[in-house]
DRENNUBA-236154 format. One record per residue (C-alpha): residue in one letter; x, y, z; residue number from 1. Coordinates in steps of 0.5 Angstrom, whole numbers. Example, Ala and Ser with C-alpha at 12.3 -4.5 7.8 and 13.67 -1.06 7.14 Angstrom:
A;25;-9;16;1
S;27;-2;14;2
end
This chain:
X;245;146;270;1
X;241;147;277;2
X;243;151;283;3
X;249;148;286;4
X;248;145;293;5
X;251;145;300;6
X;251;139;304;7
X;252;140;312;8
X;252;133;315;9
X;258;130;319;10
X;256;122;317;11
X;261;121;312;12
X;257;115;309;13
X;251;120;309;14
X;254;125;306;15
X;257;122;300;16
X;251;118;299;17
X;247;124;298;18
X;252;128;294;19
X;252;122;290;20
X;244;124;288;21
X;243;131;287;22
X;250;130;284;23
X;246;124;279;24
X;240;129;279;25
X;243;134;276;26
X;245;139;281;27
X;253;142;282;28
X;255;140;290;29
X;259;146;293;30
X;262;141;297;31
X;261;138;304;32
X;261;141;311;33
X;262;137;317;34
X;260;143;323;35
X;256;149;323;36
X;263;153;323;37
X;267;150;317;38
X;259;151;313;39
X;260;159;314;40
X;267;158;311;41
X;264;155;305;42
X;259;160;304;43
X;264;166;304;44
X;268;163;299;45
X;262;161;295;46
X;254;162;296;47
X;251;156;294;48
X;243;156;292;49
X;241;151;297;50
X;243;147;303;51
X;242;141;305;52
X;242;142;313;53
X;242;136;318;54
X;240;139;324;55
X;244;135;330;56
X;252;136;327;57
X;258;136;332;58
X;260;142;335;59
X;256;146;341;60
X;252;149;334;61
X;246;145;331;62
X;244;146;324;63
X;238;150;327;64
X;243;155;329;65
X;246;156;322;66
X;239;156;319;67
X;238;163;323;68
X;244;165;319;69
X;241;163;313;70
X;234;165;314;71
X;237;172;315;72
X;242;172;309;73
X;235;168;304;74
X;239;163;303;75
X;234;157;301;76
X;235;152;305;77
X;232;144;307;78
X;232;140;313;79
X;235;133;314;80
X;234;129;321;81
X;233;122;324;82
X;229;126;330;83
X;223;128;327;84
X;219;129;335;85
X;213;135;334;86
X;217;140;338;87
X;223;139;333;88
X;219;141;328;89
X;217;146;331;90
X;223;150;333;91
X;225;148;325;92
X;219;151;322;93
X;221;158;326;94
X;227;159;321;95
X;223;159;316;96
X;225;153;311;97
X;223;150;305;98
X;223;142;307;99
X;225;137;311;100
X;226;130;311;101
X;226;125;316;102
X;231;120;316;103
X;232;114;313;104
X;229;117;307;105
X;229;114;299;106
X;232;118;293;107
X;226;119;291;108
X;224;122;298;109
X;230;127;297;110
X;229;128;289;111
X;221;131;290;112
X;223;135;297;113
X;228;139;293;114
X;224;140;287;115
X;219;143;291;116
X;223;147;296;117
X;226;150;289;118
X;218;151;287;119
X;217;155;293;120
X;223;159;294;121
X;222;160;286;122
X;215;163;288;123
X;217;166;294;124
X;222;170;291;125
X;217;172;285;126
X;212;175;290;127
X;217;179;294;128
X;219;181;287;129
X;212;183;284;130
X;210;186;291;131
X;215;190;291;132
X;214;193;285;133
X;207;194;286;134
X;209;197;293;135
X;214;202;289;136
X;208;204;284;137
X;203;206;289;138
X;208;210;293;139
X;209;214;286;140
X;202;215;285;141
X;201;217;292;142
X;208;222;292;143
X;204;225;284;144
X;197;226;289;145
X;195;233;290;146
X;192;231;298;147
X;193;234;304;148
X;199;233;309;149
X;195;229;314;150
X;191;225;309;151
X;197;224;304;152
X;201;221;310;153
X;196;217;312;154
X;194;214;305;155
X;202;212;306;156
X;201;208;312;157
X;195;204;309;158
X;199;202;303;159
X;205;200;307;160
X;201;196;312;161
X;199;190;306;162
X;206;189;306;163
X;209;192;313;164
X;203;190;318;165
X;203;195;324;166
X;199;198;330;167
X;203;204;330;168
X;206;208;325;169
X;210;214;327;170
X;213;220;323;171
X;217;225;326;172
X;212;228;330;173
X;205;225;328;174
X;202;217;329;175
X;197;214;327;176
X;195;208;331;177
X;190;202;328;178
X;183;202;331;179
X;180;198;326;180
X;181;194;319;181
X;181;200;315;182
X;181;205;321;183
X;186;209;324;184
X;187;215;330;185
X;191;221;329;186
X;196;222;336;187
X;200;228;337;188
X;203;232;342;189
X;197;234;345;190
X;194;227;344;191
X;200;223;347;192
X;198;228;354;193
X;191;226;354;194
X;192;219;354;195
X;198;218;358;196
X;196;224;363;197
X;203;226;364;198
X;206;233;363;199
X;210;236;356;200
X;216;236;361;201
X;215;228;362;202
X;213;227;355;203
X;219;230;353;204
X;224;227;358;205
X;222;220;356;206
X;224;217;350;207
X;218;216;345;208
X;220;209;343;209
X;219;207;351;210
X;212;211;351;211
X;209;209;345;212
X;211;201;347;213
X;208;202;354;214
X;202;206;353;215
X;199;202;345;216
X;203;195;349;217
X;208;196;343;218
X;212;190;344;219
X;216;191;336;220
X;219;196;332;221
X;222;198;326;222
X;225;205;324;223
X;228;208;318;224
X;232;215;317;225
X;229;219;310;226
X;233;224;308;227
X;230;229;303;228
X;235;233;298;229
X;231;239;300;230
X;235;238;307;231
X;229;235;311;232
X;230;229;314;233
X;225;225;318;234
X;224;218;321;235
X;219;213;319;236
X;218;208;325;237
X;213;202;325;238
X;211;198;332;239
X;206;191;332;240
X;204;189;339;241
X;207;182;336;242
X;213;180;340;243
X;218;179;332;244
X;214;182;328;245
X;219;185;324;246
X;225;181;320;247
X;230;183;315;248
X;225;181;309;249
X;221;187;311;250
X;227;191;313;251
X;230;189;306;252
X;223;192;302;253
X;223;198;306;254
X;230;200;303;255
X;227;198;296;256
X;221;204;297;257
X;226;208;301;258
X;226;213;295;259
X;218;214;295;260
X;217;215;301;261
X;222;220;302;262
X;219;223;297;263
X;212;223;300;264
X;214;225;308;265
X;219;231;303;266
X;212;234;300;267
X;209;234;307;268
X;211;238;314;269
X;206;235;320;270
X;203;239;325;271
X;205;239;331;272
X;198;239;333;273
X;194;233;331;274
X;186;232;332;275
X;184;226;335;276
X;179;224;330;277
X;179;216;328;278
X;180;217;321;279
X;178;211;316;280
X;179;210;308;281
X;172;207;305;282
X;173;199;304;283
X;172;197;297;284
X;165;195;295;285
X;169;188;293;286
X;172;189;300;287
X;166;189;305;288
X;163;184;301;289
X;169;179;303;290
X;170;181;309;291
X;162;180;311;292
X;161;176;318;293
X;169;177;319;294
X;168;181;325;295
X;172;183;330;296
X;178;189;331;297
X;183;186;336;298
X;190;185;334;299
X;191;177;332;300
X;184;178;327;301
X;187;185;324;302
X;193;181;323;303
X;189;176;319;304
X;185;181;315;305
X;193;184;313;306
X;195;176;311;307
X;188;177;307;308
X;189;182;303;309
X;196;180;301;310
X;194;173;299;311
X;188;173;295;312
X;190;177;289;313
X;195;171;288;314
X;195;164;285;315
X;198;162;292;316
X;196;156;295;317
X;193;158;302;318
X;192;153;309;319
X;188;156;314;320
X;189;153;322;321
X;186;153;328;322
X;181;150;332;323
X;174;148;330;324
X;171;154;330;325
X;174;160;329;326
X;172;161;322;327
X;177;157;317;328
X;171;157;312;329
X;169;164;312;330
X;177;165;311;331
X;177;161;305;332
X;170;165;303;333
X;174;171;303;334
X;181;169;300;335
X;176;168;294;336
X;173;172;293;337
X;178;178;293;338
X;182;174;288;339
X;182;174;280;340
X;177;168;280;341
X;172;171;284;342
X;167;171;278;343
X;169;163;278;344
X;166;157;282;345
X;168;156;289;346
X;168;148;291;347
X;168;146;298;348
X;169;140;300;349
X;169;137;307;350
X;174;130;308;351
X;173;128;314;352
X;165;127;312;353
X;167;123;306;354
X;167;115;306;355
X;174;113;305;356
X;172;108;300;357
X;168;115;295;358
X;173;120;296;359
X;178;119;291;360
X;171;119;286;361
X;168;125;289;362
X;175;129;288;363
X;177;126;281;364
X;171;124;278;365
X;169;117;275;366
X;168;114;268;367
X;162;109;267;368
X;163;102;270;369
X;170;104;274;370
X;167;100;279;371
X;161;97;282;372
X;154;102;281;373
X;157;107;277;374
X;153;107;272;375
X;154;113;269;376
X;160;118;268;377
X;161;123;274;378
X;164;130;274;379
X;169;131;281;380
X;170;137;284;381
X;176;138;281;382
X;173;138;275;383
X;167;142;277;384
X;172;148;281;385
X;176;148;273;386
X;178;156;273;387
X;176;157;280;388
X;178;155;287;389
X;176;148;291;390
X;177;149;298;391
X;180;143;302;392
X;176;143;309;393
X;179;138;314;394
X;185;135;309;395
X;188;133;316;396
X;183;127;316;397
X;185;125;308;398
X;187;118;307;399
X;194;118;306;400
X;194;114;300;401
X;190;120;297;402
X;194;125;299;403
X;200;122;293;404
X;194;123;288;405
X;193;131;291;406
X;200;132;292;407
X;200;129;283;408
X;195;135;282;409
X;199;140;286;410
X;205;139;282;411
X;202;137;275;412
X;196;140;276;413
X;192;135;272;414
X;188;130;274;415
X;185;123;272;416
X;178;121;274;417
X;177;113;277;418
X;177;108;271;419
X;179;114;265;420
X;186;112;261;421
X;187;120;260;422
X;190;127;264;423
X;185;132;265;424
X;188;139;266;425
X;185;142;271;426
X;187;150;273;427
X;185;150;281;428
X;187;154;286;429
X;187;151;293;430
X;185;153;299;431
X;186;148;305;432
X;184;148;313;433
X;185;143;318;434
X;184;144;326;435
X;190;138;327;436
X;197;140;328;437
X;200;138;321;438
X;207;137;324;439
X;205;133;330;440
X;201;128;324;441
X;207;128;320;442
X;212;126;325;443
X;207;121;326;444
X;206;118;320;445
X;199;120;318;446
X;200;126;314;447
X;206;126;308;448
X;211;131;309;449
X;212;133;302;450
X;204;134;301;451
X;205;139;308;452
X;209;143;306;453
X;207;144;298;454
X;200;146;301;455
X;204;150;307;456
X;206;155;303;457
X;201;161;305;458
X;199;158;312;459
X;193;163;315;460
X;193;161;323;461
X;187;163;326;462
X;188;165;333;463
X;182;162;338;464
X;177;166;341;465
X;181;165;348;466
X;186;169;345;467
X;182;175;342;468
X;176;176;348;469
X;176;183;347;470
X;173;182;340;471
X;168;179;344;472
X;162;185;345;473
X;163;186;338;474
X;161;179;336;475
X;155;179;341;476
X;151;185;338;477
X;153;182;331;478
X;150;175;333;479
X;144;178;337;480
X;142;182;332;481
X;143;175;326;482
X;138;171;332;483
X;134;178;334;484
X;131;178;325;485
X;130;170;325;486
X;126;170;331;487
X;123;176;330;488
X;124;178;338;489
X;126;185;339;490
X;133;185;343;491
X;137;190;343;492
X;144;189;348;493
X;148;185;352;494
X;149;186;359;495
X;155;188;362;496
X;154;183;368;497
X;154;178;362;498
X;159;180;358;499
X;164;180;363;500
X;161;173;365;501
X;163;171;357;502
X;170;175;357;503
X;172;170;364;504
X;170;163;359;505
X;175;160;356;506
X;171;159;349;507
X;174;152;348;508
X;169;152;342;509
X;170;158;339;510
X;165;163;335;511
X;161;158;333;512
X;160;156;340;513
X;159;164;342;514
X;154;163;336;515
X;150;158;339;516
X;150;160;346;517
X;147;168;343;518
X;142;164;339;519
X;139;160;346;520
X;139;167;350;521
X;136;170;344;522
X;130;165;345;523
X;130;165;352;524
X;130;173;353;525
X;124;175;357;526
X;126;183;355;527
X;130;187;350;528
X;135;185;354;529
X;140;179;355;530
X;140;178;362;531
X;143;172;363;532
X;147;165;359;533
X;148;159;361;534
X;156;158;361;535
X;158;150;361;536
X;163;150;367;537
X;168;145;364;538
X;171;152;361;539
X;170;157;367;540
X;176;160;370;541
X;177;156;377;542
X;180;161;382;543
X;186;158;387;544
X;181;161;393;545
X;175;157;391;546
X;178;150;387;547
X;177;144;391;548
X;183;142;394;549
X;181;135;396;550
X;186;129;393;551
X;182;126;388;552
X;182;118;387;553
X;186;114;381;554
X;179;113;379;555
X;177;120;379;556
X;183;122;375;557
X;183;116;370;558
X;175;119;368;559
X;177;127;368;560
X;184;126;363;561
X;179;120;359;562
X;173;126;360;563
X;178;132;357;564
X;181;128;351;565
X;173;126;349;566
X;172;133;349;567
X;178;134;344;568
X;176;129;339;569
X;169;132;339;570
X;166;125;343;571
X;170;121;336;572
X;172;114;340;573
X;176;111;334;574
X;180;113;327;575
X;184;117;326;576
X;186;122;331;577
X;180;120;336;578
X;181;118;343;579
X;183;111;343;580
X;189;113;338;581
X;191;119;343;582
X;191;114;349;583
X;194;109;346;584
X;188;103;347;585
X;184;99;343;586
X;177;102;342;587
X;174;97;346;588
X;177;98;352;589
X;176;106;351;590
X;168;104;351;591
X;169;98;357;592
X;172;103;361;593
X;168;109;359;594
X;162;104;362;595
X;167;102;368;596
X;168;110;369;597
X;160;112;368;598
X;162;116;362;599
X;156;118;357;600
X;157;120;350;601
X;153;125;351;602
X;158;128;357;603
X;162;130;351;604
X;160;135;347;605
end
């Protein structure tokens, strides 16, 4: 028997037929709720393995309501909704669910969103499992270390951050405050003057938690109480500058290590007085190797780097998001190499580049006379990837027909070349990246959603550059020094009057545009020195004081949204995802009004 089932929908003809499939499929129906009231009642009497959960129910609760309870309580859970509008999906995507379906939907539909919701919780609660373990066991190694006080707790913090990723990590009287991937700086007492300019008498009057938030924009905090069978009792407390870093899943593995760590913090007494030397732990050699031209120290990429040392070890499927670039290939690069598959091919393959009619050959391979000029038998990428890793770049722009036959290798991970009569069995880990917003392309036909959310189980968002601008100086001196050896030139810095240009520009291209922009100065820098760079101005800040404020013509307003759309789609007019298709007109008419409007392809980088 599989997992009983609680049905949360208040149409009776919906919630009878529904209770008649799982019922046929094999799974036991705990019963049916009409509200989201009479579902907390069911769930007291008896907790069910999974929910099927409508999210518009009658009463003032929604079923997003009960999803927070049941996210909470890890309750697996999976969405039914006629309404599946991006903003929808992406307040239901918050509470953390393991499906959804659109109605109306086939049984079929049903029967695979719920063997893969099984697939994933399954999965989900063996790697919560596994880390677990793996986190209590380092704990214990390091509890039997004969390290000092300082470096033993400091090692403690590395160890829970993979795990519990924070930016201040506090232990009575002693923090460490991330400054780097593998750096931190020891903050007392004396530190905390130092920093905050305040008296002993100020620092003791203001509670901690309130100093720490206002003086590291601390917005997150998590704390737990060790008490030692010594006597000693310490309090363990870790902050993220994310608002909502923290949830009950890592409260819940806190008080699985509570033993180790108590253990640790017992053998140790912190001084008062902390030097405030950044302290680092040497990186792996595999470490630097896969972290190389990933540059960066900011908050959003160290997260980055946290989500990155977490998955890699694993088989895990990965999806890397952002805009175009950010760096999604240099992710995956890494992502493979920190993995067991190292040593193993690494295949790459870009959708949006392949012609429609090649592609399904290029994935899956084809055997001789499958079709017209195949005149010999070709090996696919999947097959070529065999105990490696293929890299799905831009699966956004795959042919929805194809992603039945990718989401048949997910599930049986086998595949069957064009023309062949045989299974292949194929041992692939994918990594896939896309710069569209999946859940606006489900909701709009494009993308299946059983696909989306069996590639969606390790999603990796990379923050834009825009957001992360401190990282910017950083990156400057890493490109000027790449295009400084390539040309042979010998400049050696950035100056402020142009780095403070570069932190006032909104980066709509991202690092490859910071890339191309230092690669041009590079070349036309008369001195050591970068003096100055040519900034486009559609991504300047306008100041209120200086835009102009004359009213502009229906025309002029028609140019500008048709102009900024371009831009989006990267000058790309009609298929999927272009222009025509966001403005909702027949390429030909887009082309006759750019002509009317004086608008050039070359206007639109």
């Amino acid at each position: 028997m599989k997992e009983t089932i609680l049905i949360v929908e208040d149409q009776f003809v919906e919630a009878d037929y529904l209770r008649m499939l799982v019922q046929q499929a094999g799974y036991a129906v705990a019963g049916i709720a009409r509200s989201v009231v009479q579902a907390r009642e069911m769930i007291e009497k008896q907790r069910p393995g999974f929910v099927l959960l409508d999210i518009f129910l009658k009463g003032k609760l929604t079923g997003i309501d009960l999803a927070r309870e049941l996210t909470e309580e890890n309750i697996p859970f999976v969405y039914l909704s006629a309404n599946s509008t991006e903003d929808v999906l992406a307040e239901a995507k918050t509470t953390q669910p393991y499906g959804f379906l659109v109605k109306p939907f086939r049984a079929n539909d049903l029967l695979v969103t719920l063997e893969i919701a099984r697939y994933r919780h399954e999965h989900s609660v063996q790697h919560k499992d596994r880390r677990a373990k793996e986190l209590a066991l380092q704990l214990q190694r390091l509890g039997a270390s004969t390290l000092e006080a300082r470096p033993r707790l400091l090692q403690m913090a590395m160890t829970l951050q993979p795990s519990i990723p924070f930016d201040f990590l506090a232990i009575d009287d002693l923090g460490f405050l991330r400054i780097g991937f593998d750096e931190y700086q020891t903050i007392g007492f004396a530190e905390l003057q130092t920093i905050t300019g305040r008296s002993a008498a100020e620092i003791t009057a203001t509670p901690m938690d309130q100093l720490l938030a206002d003086t590291f924009q601390l917005r997150s905090h998590l704390a737990i109480h060790l008490d030692a069978e010594n006597g000693r009792q310490a309090r363990l407390c870790l902050y993220g500058r994310k608002e909502g870093a923290y949830h009950a899943e890592q409260v819940a593995l806190l008080e699985v290590v509570r033993r180790e760590l108590t253990a640790i913090v017992s053998a140790v007494k912190p001084q008062a007085t902390a030097s405030s030397k950044a302290l680092a732990v040497p990186r792996s050699g595999k470490d630097h190797e896969a972290f190389e031209g990933i540059i960066g120290t900011s908050h959003p990429i160290l997260h980055v780097f946290d989500l990155l040392s977490q998955v890699a070890p694993s088989d895990t499927s990965v999806l890397i998001l952002g805009e175009s670039g950010t760096g999604k290939e240099r992710i995956a690069d890494a992502v493979h190499k920190l993995s067991p598959r190292a040593q193993q091919p690494l295949i790459k393959v870009n959708c949006a580049t392949l012609p429609e009619n090649l592609i399904e050959s290029e994935l899956f391979g084809h055997e001789k006379g499958a079709f017209t000029g195949a005149h010999e038998r070709k090996i696919g990428k999947f097959e070529k990837a065999n105990k490696g890793t293929i890299f799905l770049d831009e699966i956004g722009e795959m042919p929805i027909e194809l992603q039945v036959k990718l989401l048949r290798v997910l599930q049986e991970k086998e595949i069957e070349r064009l023309g062949g009569h045989l299974p292949i069995n194929v041992d692939v880990r994918i990594i896939a990246a896309t710069n569209k917003n999946l859940e606006k392309e489900v909701a709009e036909g494009r993308f299946r959603l059983d696909l989306y959310y069996r590639l969606n189980v390790f999603p990796i968002i990379l923050p834009p550059l825009r957001d992360r601008k401190e990282d910017i100086p950083l990156l400057a001196r890493h490109f000027v020094n790449v295009y400084s050896r390539k040309t042979g030139k010998r400049i050696t810095s950035v100056a402020d009057k142009v780095l403070k240009e570069m932190a006032a520009y909104d980066w709509p291209g991202n690092i490859r545009e910071l890339e191309h922009l230092i690669e041009r100065s590079v070349l036309l820098a008369k001195g050591p020195v970068i003096e100055d760079i040519l900034l486009p101005d559609f991504g300047r800040h306008v100041s209120p004081a200086t835009e102009d404020t004359r009213m502009k013509t229906i025309h002029e307003n028609e140019r500008d949204y048709i102009l900024s759309v371009l831009r989006k789609c990267n000058g790309k007019i009609w298929g999927p995802g272009a222009a025509a298709e966001i403005l909702n007109v027949p390429p030909s008419t887009l082309k006759s009004k750019m002509k009317k409007l004086g608008i050039k392809k070359e206007y639109t980088p």
